[in-house]
C-alpha positions as CSV (number, residue, x, y, z in Angstrom):
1,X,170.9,89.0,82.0
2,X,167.9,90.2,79.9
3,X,167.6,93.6,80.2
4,X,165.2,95.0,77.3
5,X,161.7,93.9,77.8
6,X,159.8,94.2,74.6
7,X,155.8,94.2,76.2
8,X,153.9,93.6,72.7
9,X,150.3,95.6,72.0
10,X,148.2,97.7,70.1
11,X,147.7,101.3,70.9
12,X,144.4,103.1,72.3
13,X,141.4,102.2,74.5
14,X,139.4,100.2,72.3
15,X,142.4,97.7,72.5
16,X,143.2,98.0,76.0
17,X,141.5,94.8,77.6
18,X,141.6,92.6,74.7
19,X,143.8,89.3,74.3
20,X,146.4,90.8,72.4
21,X,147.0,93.3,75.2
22,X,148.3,90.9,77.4
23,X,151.9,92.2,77.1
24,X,150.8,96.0,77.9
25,X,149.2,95.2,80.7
26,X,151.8,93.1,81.9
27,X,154.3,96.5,81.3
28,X,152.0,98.6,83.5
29,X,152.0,95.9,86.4
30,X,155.7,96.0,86.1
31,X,155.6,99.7,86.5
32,X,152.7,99.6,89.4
33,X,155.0,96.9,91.1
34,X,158.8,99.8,91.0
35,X,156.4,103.0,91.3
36,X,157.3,104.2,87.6
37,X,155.9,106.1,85.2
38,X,156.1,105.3,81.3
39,X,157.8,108.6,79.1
40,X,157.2,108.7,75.6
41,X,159.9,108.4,73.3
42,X,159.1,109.7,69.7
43,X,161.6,108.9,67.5
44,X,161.3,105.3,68.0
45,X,157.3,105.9,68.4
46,X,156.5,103.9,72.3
47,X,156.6,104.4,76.0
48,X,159.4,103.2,77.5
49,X,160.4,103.1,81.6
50,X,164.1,102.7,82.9
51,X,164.6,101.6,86.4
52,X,167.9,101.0,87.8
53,X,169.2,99.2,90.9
54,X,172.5,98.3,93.1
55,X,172.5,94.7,93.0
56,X,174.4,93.3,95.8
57,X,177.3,90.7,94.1
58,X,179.3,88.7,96.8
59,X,182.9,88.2,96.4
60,X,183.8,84.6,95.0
61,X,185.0,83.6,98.4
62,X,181.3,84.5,99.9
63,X,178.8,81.6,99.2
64,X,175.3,83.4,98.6
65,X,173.8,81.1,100.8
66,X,175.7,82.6,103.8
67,X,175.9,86.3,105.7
68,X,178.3,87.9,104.5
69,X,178.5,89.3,108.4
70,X,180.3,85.5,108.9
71,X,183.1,86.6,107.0
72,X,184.3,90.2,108.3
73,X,187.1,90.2,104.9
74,X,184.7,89.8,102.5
75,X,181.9,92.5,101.5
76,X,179.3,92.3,99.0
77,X,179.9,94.6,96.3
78,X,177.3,96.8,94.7
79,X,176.6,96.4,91.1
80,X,174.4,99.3,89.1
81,X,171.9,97.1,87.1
82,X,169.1,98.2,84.7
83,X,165.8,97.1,83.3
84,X,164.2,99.3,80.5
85,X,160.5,98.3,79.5
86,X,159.5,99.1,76.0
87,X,155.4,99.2,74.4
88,X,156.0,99.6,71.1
89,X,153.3,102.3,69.7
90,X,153.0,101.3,65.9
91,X,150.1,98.4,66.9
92,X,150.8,94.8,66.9
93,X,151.8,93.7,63.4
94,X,154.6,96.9,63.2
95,X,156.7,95.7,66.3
96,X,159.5,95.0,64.4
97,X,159.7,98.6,63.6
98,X,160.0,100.0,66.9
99,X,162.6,97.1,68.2
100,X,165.2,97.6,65.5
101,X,165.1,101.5,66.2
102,X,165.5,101.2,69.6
103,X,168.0,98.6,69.8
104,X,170.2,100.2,66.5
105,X,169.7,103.5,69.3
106,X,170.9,102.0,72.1
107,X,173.9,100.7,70.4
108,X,172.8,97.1,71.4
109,X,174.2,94.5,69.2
110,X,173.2,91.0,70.9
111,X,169.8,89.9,70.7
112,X,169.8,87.8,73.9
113,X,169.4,90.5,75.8
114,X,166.3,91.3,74.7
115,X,162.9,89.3,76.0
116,X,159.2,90.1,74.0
117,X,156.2,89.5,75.9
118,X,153.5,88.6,73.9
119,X,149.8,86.5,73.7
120,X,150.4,82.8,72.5
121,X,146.7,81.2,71.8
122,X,149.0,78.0,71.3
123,X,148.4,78.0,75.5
124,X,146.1,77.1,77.2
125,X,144.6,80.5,79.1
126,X,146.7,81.4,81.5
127,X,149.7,79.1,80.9
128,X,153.0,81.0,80.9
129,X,156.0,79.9,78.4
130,X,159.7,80.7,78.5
131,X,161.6,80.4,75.1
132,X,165.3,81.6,74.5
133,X,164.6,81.7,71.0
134,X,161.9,80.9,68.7
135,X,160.4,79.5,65.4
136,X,161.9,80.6,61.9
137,X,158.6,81.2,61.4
138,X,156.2,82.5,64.0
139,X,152.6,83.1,63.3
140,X,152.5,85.8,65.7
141,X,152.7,89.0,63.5
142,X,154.1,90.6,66.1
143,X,156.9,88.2,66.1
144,X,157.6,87.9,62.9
145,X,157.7,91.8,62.4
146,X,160.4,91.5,65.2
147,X,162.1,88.7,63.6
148,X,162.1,90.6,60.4
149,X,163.2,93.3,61.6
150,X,166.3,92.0,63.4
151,X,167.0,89.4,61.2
152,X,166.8,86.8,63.8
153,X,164.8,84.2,65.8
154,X,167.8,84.2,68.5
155,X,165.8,86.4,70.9
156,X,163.8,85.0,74.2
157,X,160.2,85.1,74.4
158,X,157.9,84.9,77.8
159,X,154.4,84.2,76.4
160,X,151.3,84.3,77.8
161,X,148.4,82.0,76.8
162,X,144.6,83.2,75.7
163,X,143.5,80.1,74.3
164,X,142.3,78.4,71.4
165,X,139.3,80.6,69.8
166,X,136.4,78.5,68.5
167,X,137.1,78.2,65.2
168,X,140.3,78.8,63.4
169,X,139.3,81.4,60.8
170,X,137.7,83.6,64.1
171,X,141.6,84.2,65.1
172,X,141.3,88.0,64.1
173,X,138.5,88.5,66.2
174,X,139.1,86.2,69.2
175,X,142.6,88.2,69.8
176,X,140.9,91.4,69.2
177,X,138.3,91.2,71.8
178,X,137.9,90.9,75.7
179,X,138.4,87.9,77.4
180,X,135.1,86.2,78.8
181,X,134.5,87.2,82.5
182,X,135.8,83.5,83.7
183,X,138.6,83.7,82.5
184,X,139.3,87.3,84.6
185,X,141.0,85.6,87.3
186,X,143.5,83.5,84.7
187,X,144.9,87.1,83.3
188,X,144.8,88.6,87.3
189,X,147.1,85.3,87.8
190,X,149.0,85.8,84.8
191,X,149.9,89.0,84.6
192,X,151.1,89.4,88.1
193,X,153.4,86.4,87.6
194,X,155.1,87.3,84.8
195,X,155.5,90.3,87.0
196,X,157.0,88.7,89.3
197,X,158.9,86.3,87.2
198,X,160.5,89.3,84.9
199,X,161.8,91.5,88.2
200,X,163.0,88.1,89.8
201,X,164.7,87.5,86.8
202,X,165.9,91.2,86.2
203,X,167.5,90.7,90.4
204,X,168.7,87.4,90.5
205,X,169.0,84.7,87.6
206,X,167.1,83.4,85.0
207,X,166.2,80.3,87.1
208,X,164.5,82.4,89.2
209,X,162.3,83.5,86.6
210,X,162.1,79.9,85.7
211,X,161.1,78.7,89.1
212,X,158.9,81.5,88.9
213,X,156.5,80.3,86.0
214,X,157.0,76.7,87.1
215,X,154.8,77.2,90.2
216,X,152.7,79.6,88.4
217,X,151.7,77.2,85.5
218,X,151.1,74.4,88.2
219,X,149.0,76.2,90.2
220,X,146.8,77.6,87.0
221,X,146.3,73.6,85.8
222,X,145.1,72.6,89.5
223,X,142.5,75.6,88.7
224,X,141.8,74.2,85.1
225,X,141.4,70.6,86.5
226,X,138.8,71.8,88.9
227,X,137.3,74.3,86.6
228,X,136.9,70.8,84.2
229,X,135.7,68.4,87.2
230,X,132.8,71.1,87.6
């Protein structure tokens, strides 16, 4: 189960609603959607929010498919299980930074724990991707100052696309500014199923987060396809 979530951004207002951005804001849905609040932590400089819940496990014996009220011998048994959500503070290109504190902190030693959500202007706008690991080299920065920084591409990635920007040498600026006011109801669509597809994750199995961004990235080409017949 993945239970770090590494939402990628840079720091202040004049960065809040850009491209970049994408994986802040998807960290504050998440924290809208379990009525948390985001503490600083400033040693390893970024906000992080820990939410932790009994999961109901059933017994071997006890499809899941089934009430467990069928079978009076067995019980489901309650398992503590926690999320933490991280926005790393030192802006996008220092990521690394605040993941290999936190994780050397934390004592955590396996990698695949760990999912970073981050832009991808690979994707189409408002495509979602799930990788379980990733490029030996990335041209996210934000990537590759994680994968510097652990030493290791063997972590999952949910990313979230923005788009191609007009002109290749414009990247800079295209990730760096607001998205257009058509595309509004792409990130709306995005950001609440990643959402979605994170806690269903984080509660069941990572086919559920699967199934999750399956639908989701159908749905969002229907929209494209009729965005591109107008």
């Amino acid at each position: 189960m993945y239970r770090y979530i590494f939402c990628l951004g840079n720091p202040g207002k004049k960065y809040a609603y850009t491209r970049h951005n994408i994986g802040f804001l998807i960290a504050d849905s998440i924290a809208s959607v379990l009525g948390k609040e985001f503490v600083y932590n400033e040693p390893a400089h970024c906000q992080v929010l820990t939410y932790q819940e009994d999961i109901p496990v059933c017994n071997h014996d006890t499809p899941r498919n089934r009430d467990v009220s069928d079978n009076p011998v067995s019980s489901p048994e309650l398992t503590p299980s926690k999320i933490i959500i991280v926005k790393p503070l030192g802006f996008m290109n220092n990521s690394g930074d605040c993941v290999a504190y936190f994780l050397k902190k934390k004592a955590i030693h396996n990698v695949s724990e760990i999912v970073v959500v981050t832009d991808n202007f690979d994707l189409d706008v408002g495509i979602l991707r799930f990788r379980t690991r990733g490029s030996r080299s990335p041209k996210h920065n934000g990537i590759r100052s994680i994968s510097m920084a652990l030493q290791s591409n063997e972590y999952a990635r949910l990313y979230c696309g923005i788009g191609n920007p007009p002109v290749k040498h414009a990247i800079p600026d295209y990730v760096l500014s607001s998205w257009d006011d058509e595309d509004d109801m792409y990130y709306q669509e995005m950001c609440a199923s990643a959402t979605k597809a994170i806690l269903s994750c984080f509660l069941g199995t990572v086919s559920n987060l699967t199934n999750v961004i399956a639908t989701h990235n159908q749905n969002i080409k229907k929209i494209h396809a009729r965005h591109y017949d107008d």
